[in-house]
N, C-alpha and C positions, 0 to 999 in steps of 0.2 A: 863674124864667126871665128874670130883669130885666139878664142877661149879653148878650141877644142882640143888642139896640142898638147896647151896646158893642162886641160883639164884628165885626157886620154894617160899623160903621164904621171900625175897624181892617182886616177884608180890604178894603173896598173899596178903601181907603188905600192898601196894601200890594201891590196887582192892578194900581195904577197906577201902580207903582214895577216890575212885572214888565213892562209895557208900555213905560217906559224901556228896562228892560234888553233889550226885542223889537229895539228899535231900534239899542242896542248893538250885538244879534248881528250882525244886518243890514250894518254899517258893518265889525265885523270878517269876514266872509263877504266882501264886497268886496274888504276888500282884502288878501285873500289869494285873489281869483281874478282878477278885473277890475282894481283900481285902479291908476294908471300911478305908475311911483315917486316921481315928483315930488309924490304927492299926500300921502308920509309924513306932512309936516311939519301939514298940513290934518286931517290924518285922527286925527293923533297930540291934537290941541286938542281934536277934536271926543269925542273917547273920554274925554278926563280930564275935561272936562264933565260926560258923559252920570255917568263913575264916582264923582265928586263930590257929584254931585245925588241920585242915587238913594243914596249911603252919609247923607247929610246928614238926606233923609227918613229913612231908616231909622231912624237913631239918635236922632231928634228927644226930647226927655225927654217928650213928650205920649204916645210910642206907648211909651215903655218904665214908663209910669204905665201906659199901658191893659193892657199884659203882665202888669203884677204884678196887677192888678184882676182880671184873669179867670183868673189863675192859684189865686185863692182860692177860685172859683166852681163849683158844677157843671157840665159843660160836655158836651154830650153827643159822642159819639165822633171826629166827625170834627173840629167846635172843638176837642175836645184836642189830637188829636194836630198840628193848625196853630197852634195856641199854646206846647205844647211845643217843637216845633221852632223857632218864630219866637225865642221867648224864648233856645233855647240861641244860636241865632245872635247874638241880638240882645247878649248876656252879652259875644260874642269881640267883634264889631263898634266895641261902644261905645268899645271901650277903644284903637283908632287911629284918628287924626286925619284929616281929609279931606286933608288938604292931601298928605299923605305915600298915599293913596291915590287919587288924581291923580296924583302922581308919578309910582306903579308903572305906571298904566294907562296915560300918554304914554310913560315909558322904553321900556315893552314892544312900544311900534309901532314906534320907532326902532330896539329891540334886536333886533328880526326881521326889518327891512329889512336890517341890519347883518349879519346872520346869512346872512341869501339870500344876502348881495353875496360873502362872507367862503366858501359854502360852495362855490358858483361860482365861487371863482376860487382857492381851497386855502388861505385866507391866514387862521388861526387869528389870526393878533394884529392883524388888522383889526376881529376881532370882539371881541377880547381887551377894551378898556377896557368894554365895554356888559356885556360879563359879569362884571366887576368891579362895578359902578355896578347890575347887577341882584340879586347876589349880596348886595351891601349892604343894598339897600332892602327885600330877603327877610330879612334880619337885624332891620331895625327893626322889621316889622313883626311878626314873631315875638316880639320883645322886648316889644313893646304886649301881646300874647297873654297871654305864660307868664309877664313879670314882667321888669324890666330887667337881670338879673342871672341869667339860667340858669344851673343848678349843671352843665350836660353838655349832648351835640350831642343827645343823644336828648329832653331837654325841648325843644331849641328846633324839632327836627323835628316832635315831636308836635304842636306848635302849627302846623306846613303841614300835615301829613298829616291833619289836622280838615277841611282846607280841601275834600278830593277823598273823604275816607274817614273821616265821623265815627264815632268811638267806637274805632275800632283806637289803636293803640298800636305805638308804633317797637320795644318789647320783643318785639310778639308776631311782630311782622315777622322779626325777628333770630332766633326761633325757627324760624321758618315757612322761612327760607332755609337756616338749621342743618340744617334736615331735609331740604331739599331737593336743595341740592348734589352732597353725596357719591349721592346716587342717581341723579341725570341723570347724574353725572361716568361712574359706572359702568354706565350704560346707554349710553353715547358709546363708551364700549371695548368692552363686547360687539358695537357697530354697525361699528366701527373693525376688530375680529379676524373680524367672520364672513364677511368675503374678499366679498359681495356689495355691488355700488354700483348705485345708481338709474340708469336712463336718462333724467338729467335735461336730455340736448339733446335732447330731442323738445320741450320747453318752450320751447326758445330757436330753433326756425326760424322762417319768417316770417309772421307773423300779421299782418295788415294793421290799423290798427290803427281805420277804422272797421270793420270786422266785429269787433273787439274791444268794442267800444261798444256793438253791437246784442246783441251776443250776453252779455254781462254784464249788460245793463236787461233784457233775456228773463230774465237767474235770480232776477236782483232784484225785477221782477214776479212771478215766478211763485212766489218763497217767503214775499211780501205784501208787499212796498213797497208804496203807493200813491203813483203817479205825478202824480196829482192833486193829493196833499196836499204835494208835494214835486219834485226835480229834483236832476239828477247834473250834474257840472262839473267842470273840470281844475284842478290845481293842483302845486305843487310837494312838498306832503305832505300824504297825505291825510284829510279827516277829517268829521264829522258837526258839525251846526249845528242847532238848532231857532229858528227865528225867532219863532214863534209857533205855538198849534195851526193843524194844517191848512197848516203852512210849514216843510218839514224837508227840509235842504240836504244832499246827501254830494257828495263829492268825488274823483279819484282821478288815479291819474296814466298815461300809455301810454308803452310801449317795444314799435314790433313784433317787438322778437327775443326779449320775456320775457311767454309769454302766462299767468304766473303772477301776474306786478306787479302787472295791474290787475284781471285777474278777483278774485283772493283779495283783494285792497283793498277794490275794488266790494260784495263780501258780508259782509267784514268792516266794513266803513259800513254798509251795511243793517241790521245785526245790529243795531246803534247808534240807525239811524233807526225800525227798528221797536219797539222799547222808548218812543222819545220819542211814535212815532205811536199808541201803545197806553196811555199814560197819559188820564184822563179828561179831556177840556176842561175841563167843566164846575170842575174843580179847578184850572184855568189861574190860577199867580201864587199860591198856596198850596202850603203843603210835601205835600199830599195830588196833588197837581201836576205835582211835580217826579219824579225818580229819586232813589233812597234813598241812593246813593254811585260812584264809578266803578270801583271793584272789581265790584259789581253790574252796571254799565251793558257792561263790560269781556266778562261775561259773556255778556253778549246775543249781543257782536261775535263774541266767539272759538267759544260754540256753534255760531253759524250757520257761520264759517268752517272751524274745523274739523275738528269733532265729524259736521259734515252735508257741507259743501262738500267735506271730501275724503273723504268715504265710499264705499263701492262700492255701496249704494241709491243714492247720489245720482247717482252717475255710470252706474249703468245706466239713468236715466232720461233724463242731460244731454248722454252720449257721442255715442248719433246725431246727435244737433243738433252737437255740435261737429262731427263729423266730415264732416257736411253744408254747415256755412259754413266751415270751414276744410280743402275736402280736397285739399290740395296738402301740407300738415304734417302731416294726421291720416287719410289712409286706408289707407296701410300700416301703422299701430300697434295692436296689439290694446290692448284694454281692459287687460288685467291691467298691460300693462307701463305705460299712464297711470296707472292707480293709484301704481304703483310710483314714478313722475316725480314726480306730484303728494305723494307720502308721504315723501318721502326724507330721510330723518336725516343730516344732515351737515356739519360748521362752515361760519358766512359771516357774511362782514365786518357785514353789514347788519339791523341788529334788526330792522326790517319785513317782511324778507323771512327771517327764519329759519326751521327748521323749529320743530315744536311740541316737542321735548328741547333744544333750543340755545337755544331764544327766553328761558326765565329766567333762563337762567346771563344774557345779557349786563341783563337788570334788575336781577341782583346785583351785577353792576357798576358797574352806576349808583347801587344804592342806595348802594352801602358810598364811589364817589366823592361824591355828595350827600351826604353826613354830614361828610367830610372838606371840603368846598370851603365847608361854612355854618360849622362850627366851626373853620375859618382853619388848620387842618393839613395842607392842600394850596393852597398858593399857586396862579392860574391857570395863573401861567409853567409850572408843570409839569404840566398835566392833560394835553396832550396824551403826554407822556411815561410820566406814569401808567397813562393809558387803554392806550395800544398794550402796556404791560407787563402790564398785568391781561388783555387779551386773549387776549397767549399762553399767559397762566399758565391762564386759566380754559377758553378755547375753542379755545388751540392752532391761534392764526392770526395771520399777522403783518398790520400796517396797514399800507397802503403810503402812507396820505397821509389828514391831517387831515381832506378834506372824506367819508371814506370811516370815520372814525373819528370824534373829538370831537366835529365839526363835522356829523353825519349827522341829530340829533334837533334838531326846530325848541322842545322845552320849553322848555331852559334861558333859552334868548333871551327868552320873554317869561313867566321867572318860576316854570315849574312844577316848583319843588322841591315835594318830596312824594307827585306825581304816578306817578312810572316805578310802585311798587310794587303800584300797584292793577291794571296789565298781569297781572301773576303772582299777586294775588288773583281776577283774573277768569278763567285759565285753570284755576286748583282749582274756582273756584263753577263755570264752563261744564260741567265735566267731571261733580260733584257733581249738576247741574242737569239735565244730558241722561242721564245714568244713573237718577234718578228717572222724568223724562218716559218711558225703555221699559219700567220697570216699571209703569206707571200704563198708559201707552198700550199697547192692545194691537193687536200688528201695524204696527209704527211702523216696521221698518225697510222693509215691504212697502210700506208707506203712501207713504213715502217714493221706493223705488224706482218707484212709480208718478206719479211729479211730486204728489202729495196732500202739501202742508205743512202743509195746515189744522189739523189734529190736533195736531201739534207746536207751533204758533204759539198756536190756543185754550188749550194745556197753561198756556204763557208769560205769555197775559196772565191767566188768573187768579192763576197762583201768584206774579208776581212784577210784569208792569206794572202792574195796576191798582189795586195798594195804594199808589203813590207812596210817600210817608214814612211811612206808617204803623209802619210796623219799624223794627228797625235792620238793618243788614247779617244780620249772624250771624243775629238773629232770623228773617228772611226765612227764610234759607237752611234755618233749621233746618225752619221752620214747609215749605218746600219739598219739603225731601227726609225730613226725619224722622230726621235726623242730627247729631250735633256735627261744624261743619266739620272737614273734614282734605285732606290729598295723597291722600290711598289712592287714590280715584276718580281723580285724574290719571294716577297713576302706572300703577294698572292699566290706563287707555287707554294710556299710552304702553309701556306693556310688551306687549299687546296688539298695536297696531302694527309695535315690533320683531321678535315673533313669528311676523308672519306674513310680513314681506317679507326679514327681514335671517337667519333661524333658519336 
């Protein structure tokens, strides 16, 4: 046991370098909700600091001498699996420079300001040089990765795709959309010929949009946010923060004529924030800690949104309350035809807001642009012209204008190639994951219908928050459901759904 010295003064080390990165979040959470634009230039300094200091410790050769030391060692369970993963990180990190990671972390403040400015006012080539200059630095740094001479786009993607989804593979993706494709395409035309459309302007009357606010913090309480340990906020796209335990920020945005925008945001944050609020403290700043990958985490989102939020338990328990604070849009509409509003399969411009059959096609489009725009076979000048062609081709909708198209996802701005694919790895796991939870849980859809989430949530964090990194993805999932990942479970939810409103 003469490991444990060493190992007690490596986390500590390393807990103190999580405690940076608290700080990090903290500064990016600001300023993408509070901070006034003028502060870019301040905010952008203070970020490539905090990213420099914390890559700098990390890499020090004293911790990556103690990695190898305890890697030789016996270690008991949960030092392993925090040494393992320190070490794998520790393996990609070494090998880029501080200086070019600083880079990325100030580009990416500027290239988001640029982006706001760029998407508010439709002017794609105002953003255009920062996504050149971000597209680059995603290059070198990949090159540090995989080697300076990648043999394909798919080696140098793999080395981002580690960054959001360790252990996947860009091959297995390029399967996993091969299968996917033609079956959404053809679930889009049976929706397309069965002559029924959703009554989706019941969503679009006027919802005020504080009683939007109350009544979305009542779902998110009542399916276990903790309000205490946490806080919701506006922003221009929305998204989940953990600052530290006991500090986890969602976000979201309001339109009173689209009382879909932010309710389904709002839950789908939560989904997010309840994974981070269910991982153990006590692991705070250890990979036992953290979440296993965002294909995973993705999960969390899309189950709660929805797998639960648009369910008909959910909404026989949630209805009256809507129709109570909102009954000026919701007292003449039965139940079923909400259902129907809230379920509707139908093309639109807008990834965030698509349904659950249209929502992958448009991350196939990102993925299959994101290969072409790192491996230089799409120039910027042409994405926007790219993008609006692939749209049609794929979801049979035309753009009318940049900020509605290229210009709609805040990733690219600050960096996150690699990123879109674990959207559509999370929508298989949610699907695989909630299909487990009603065989295990019994009476869950009743449970449900009866506002009881507990049941479904206890399922969560044993099978999936409380192990942090212990797994890997896949392993989780299998170790979950008792299965080799697949579509089937999605597919069947989404064949399901078109059966029973479009048949």
């Amino acid at each position: 046991m003469g490991w444990e010295k060493t190992y007690r003064r490596l986390r500590d080390y390393l807990v103190e370098n999580a405690l940076l990165g608290s700080a990090e979040a903290l500064l990016g959470w600001d300023e993408l909700t509070y901070m006034p634009p003028k502060g870019a230039d301040g905010r952008a300094r203070q970020m490539a600091l905090l990213a420099r200091t914390m890559h700098d410790r990390f890499v020090a050769p004293e911790v990556g001498a103690q990695l190898d030391e305890l890697a030789q060692e016996k270690l008991d369970d949960d030092a392993a699996v925090n040494v393992r993963e320190w070490r794998r990180l520790y393996q990609r990190e070494v090998k880029v420079p501080s200086a070019l990671v600083a880079e990325i972390t100030q580009t990416a403040v500027h290239s988001r300001q640029a982006w706001a400015e760029a998407r508010k006012t439709n002017q794609f080539q105002t953003f255009r040089p920062w996504l050149d200059k971000t597209i680059d630095l995603r290059r070198k740094y990949a090159a540090c990765i995989c080697g300076k001479n990648p043999s394909s786009s798919e080696e140098l993607y793999d080395a981002l795709l580690d960054d959001y989804e360790p252990y996947e593979t860009t091959r297995r993706l390029r399967t996993m959309f091969a299968q996917l494709r033609p079956r959404l395409v053809q679930l889009m035309e049976k929706v397309r010929t069965s002559g029924r459309r959703a009554p989706v302007e019941i969503l679009h009357r006027t919802y005020a949009v504080d009683k939007q606010k109350a009544f979305a913090e009542m779902a998110a309480k009542a399916i276990g946010f903790d309000f205490s340990a946490g806080r919701l906020d506006t922003t221009v796209h929305p998204f989940c923060t953990t600052i530290a335990p006991g500090d986890v920020r969602i976000t979201t945005r309001y339109d009173e004529r689209d009382f879909g925008n932010c309710f389904f945001s709002v839950i789908h944050e939560t989904g997010h924030a309840l994974y981070e609020q269910g991982l153990k403290a006590e692991h705070f700043g250890t990979p036992l800690g953290n979440s296993v990958s965002l294909g995973i985490h993705e999960s969390q989102s899309r189950l709660w949104e929805n797998l639960v939020a648009r369910s008909e338990p959910f909404w026989r328990w949630a209805y009256p309350r809507a129709q109570e604070m909102f009954p000026d849009a919701l007292r003449d509409v039965p139940l079923e035809q909400f259902l129907f509003a809230v379920n509707s399969i139908q093309p639109s411009l807008i990834r965030t807001e698509a349904d659950e059959a249209t929502y992958n096609l448009h991350i196939i489009l990102r993925f299959e642009l994101e290969l072409l725009l790192l491996w230089g076979d799409l120039p910027t000048s042409e994405l926007p012209a790219t993008w609006n062609l692939r749209m049609r081709e794929y979801i049979g909708i035309e753009v009318p204008d940049d900020t509605q198209g290229c210009l709609q996802d805040v990733h690219w701005s600050q960096g996150g190639f690699g990123y879109f694919p674990t959207y559509t790895l999370g929508n298989v796991n949610a699907a695989a994951l909630f299909q487990a939870a009603r065989k295990q849980i019994s009476d869950l859809d009743e449970a449900i219908a009866q506002g009881e989430f507990a049941p479904l949530l206890s399922w969560l964090r044993s099978n999936v928050h409380e192990h942090g990194q212990r797994y890997c993805a896949r392993d989780l999932m299998m170790k979950a459901t008792g299965e080799e990942p697949s579509i089937e479970p999605l597919m069947e939810h989404l064949s399901s759904k078109l059966n029973r409103f479009y048949a």
